[in-house]
Structure formats: C-alpha cells, structure tokens
C-alpha positions as CSV (number, residue, x, y, z in Angstrom):
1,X,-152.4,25.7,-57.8
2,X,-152.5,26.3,-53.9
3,X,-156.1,27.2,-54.0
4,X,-157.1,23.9,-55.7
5,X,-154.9,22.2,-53.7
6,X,-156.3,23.3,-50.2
7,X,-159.6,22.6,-51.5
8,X,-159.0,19.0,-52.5
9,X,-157.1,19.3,-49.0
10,X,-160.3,20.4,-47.7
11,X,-162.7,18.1,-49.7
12,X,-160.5,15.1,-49.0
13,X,-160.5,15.4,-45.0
14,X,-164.2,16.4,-44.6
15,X,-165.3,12.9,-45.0
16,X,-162.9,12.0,-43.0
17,X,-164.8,10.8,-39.4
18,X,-163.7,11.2,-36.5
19,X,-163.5,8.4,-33.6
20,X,-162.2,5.2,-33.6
21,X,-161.7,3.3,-36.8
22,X,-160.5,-0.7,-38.1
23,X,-157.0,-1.3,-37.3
24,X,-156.6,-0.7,-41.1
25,X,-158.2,2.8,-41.4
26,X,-155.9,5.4,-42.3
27,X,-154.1,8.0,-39.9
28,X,-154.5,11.2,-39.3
29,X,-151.1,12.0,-40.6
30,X,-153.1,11.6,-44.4
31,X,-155.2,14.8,-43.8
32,X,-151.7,16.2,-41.8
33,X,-150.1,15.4,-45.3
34,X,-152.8,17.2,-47.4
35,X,-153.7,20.0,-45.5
36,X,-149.7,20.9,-45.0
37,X,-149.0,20.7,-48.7
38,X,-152.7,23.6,-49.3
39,X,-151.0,25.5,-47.1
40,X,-153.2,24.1,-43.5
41,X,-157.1,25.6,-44.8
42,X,-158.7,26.9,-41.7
43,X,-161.5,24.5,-42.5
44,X,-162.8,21.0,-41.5
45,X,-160.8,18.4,-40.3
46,X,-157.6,20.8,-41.1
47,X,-157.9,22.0,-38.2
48,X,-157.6,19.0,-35.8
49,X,-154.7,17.9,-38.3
50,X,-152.7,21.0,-37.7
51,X,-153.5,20.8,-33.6
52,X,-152.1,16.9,-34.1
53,X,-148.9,18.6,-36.0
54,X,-148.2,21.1,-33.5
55,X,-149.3,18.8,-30.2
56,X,-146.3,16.4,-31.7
57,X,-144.0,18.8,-31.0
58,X,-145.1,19.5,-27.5
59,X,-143.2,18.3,-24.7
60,X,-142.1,15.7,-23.8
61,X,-141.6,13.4,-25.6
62,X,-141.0,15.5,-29.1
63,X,-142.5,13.5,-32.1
64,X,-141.9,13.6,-35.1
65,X,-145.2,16.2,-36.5
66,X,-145.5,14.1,-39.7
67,X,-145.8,10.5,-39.8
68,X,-146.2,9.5,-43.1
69,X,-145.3,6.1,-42.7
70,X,-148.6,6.4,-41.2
71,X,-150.1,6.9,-44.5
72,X,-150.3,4.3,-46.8
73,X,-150.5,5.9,-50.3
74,X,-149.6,3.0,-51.9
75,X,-153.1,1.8,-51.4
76,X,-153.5,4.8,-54.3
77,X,-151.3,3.0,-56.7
78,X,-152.9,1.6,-59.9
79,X,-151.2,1.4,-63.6
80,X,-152.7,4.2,-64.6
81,X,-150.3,7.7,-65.0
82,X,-151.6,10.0,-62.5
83,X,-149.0,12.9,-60.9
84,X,-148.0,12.2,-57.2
85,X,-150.5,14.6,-55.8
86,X,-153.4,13.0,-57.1
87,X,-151.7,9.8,-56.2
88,X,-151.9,11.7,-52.4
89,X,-155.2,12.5,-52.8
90,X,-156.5,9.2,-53.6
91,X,-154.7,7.7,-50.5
92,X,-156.7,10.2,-48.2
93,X,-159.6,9.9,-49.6
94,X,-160.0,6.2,-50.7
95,X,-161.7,4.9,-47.6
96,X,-164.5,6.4,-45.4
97,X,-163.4,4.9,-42.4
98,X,-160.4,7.1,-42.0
99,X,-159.3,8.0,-38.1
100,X,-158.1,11.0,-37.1
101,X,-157.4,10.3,-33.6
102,X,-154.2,11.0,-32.4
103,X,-150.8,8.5,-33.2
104,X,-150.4,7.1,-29.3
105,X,-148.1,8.8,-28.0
106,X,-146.1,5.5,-26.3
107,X,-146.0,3.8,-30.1
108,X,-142.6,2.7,-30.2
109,X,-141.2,3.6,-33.6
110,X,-142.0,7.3,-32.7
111,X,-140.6,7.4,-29.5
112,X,-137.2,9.3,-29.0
113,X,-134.2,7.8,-27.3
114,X,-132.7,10.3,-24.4
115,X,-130.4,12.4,-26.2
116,X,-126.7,11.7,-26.6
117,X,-124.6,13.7,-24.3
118,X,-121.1,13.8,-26.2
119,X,-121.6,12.3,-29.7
120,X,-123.6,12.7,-32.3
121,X,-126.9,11.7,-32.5
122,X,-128.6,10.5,-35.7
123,X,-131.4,8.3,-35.0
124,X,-134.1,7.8,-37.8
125,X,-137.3,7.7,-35.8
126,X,-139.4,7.0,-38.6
127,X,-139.1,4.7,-42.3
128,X,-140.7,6.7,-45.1
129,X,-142.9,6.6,-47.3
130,X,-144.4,3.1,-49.0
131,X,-144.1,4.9,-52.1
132,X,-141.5,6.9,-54.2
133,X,-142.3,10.6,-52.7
134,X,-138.8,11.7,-54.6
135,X,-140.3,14.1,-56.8
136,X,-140.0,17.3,-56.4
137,X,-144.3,17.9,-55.4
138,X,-143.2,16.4,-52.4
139,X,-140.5,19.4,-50.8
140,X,-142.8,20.4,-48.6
141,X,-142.3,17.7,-46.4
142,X,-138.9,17.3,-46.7
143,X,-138.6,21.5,-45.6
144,X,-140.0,20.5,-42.5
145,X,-137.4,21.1,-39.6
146,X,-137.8,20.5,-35.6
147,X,-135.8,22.4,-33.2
148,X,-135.7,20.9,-29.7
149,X,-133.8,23.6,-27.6
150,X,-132.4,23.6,-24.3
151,X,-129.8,25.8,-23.4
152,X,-128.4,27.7,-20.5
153,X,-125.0,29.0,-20.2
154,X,-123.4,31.9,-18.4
155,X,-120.4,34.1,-17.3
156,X,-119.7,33.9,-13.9
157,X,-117.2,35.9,-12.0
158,X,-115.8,35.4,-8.3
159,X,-114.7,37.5,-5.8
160,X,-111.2,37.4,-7.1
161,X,-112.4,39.1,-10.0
162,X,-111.8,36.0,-12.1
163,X,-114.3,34.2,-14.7
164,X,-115.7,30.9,-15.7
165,X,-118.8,29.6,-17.9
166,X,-121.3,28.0,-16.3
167,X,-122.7,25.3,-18.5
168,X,-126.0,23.5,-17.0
169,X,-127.7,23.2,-20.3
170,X,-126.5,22.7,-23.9
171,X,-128.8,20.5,-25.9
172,X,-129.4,21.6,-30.0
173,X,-131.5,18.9,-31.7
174,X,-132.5,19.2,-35.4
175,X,-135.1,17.1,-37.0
176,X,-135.0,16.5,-40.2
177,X,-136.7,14.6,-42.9
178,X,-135.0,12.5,-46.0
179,X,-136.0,11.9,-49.5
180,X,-138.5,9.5,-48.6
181,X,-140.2,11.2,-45.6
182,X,-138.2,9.3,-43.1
183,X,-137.5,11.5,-40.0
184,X,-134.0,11.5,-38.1
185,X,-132.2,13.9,-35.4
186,X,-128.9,15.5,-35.1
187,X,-126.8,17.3,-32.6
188,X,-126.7,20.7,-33.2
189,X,-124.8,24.0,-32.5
190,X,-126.6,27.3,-31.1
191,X,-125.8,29.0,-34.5
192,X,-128.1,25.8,-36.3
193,X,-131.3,27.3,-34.3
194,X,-130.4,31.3,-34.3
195,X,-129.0,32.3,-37.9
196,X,-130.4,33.0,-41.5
197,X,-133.7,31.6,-42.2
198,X,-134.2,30.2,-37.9
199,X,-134.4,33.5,-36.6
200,X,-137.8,32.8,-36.1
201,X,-137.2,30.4,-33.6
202,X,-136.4,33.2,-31.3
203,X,-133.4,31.5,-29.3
204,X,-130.3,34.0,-29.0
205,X,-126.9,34.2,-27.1
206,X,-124.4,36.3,-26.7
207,X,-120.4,36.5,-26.2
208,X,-120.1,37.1,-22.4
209,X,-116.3,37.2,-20.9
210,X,-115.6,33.4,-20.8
211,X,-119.1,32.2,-22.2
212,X,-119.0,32.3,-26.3
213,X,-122.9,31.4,-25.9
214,X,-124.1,32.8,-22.6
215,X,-128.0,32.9,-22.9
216,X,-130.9,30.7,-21.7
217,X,-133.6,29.5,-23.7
218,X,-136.3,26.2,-23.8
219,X,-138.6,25.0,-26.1
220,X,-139.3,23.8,-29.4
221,X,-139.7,25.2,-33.1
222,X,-141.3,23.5,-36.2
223,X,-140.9,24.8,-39.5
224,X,-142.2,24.5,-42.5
225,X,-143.4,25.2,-46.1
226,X,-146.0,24.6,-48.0
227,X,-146.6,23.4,-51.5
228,X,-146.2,26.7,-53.3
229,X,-142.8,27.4,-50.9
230,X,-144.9,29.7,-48.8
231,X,-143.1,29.6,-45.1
232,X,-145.1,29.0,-42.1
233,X,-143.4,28.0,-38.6
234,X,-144.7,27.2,-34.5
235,X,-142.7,28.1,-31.6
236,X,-143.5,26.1,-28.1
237,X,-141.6,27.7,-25.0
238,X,-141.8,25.8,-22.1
C-alpha cells in the first residue's frame, strides 16, 4: 500500500507546475498532503512540498506545516463511491494549474498570536478540511505534532550559600491537529516535549537544588507519521 501510495503521491505532484497560478489553483499543501501520507518520495515536486513542511516550522512566526484548508478536496466529490484517498488524489490532481509556491507567510488565518504568558493557550489557527477527513486513512495528519520550545531555567546560589531558580524562559507550545485537520496550540509542560515517544525532540532538564527543570533549550520539533504508521520527525534549533 505505501509503495502505490507514494507513487500516485509522485504521479499526482509531477504535473504539478510550478510559479504562479489563478487565484483558484490549488495549494501546495495538496502535494504536502499526498506526499506526507507515501511517506514524503524523494522525487518530484515532493521535495519542494516537504522543504514548504519543514520551512513552516522555521522561526518565527511558527506555521502550522499543513494547511489543508488550503486544499479543496471537495472539488473531488462526485456521487460516485470512491475511498477517501482516491477522493485525495483526485483533489491534487484535478487541475493542471496547481501552485506550489509557498502560503505567504503574513496570511492572516495562519498567523500566531504572541503566546499567553499565564493561561492557557488554545487558539485554532486553522478550520479543517471542506470535507469529512474522519476516517481513519486520514491519521496521518492528525499524528502530526509541533513543538515550539523555549526554555531556560537554572539553580543559582549566592554567597551566603543560599539558592533560587532563575526563570528567564519557560514557553512549551504543542500543536496539534483535530478530527478535521484543523490546527490549534496549547500550553505545555517540559515533560509534554521530553518523555515517551518526544525524546526525539532532544530537549532535556534536570532537578538542580531549587530548579525542578534547570536546563536550556530553543527550537522547534515536527513530528509525524505517515500512512502506514511509519514515524518520521524534524528538529529546528535556533
């Protein structure tokens, strides 16, 4: 199944031009769509859609990587039964004037608010899907998950022998998508981007005398998995 899904991934985005297009040619975030679920083919426009994925996530501002209310797959709707991927691959590949430039980054509905110093922050940045992408074929996108790390914290004793934390940096954002591909953030904790399944991420602290967290880390992580639940993940330190 992967393998005939990367290659309709790849047959789909190679006639996919590049340059500008009519205001209403397809995104980039179709190919982004496809070429995520095959598992990202090293081939044709793939690769520009998984440089767009990982540029999102690039600071600052941090995007959300998929867009897919950039992708209108309802245009793929008909009455006929047809399973959501072919439904997907219809939307990519129904028009030949497709653009694959870059989402601006100053559009509005993808632009983050500053983040929320002492509540919790749960913004949806993004509305979904136009169609029903409850099914199941569609957990890949919904296993995508931003990090947006910037943390530094740490012991600091006096000449007097006693000890305080310094605190100068505590932000833990996590992106996450819904049932319909809509994309919203949350305040985190340290152990949200360091345990289990985010040690990838790389971002560790330590107990330290009067810091529980002492550490300092920046950047941002994206994770992901692709239609056959293989894991795949991007780490941007800055």
């Amino acid at each position: 199944m992967k393998s005939l899904l990367a290659s309709v991934a790849i047959a789909a985005c190679s006639v996919l031009p590049f340059g500008a297009a009519p205001a209403a040619a397809y995104q980039i975030d179709c190919a982004i769509l496809l070429c995520l679920a095959g598992g990202w083919p090293s081939a044709g426009a793939c690769i520009p859609a998984r440089a767009e994925f990982i540029r999102r996530i690039t600071p600052w501002p941090v995007e959300p990587p998929l867009q897919i209310w950039r992708c209108p797959m309802s245009a793929a709707f008909d009455a006929r039964p047809a399973s959501p991927l072919i439904r997907l691959y219809d939307a990519a590949y129904a028009q030949s004037a497709v653009s694959l430039a870059p989402a601006p980054r100053t559009d509005e509905p993808t632009r983050l608010p500053a983040p929320a110093k002492d509540a919790i922050l749960h913004n949806v940045v993004g509305g979904g899907a136009d169609i029903d992408i409850s099914d199941p074929v569609f957990n890949f996108v919904r296993s995508i998950r931003v990090f947006d790390v910037d943390w530094w914290e740490y012991d600091h004793e006096n000449q007097h022998g006693d000890h305080d934390c310094r605190r100068w940096k505590q932000r833990v954002r996590v992106g996450t998508y819904g049932l319909q591909g809509d994309f919203s953030w949350r305040d985190g904790e340290p152990g949200d981007a360091q345990s289990g399944d985010a040690a990838w991420f790389g971002f560790h602290t330590r107990a330290d005398n009067s810091c529980s967290h002492a550490g300092r880390f920046r950047g941002v992580g994206v994770e992901w998995r692709d239609h056959e639940g293989n894991h795949g993940y991007e780490v941007v330190r800055y």
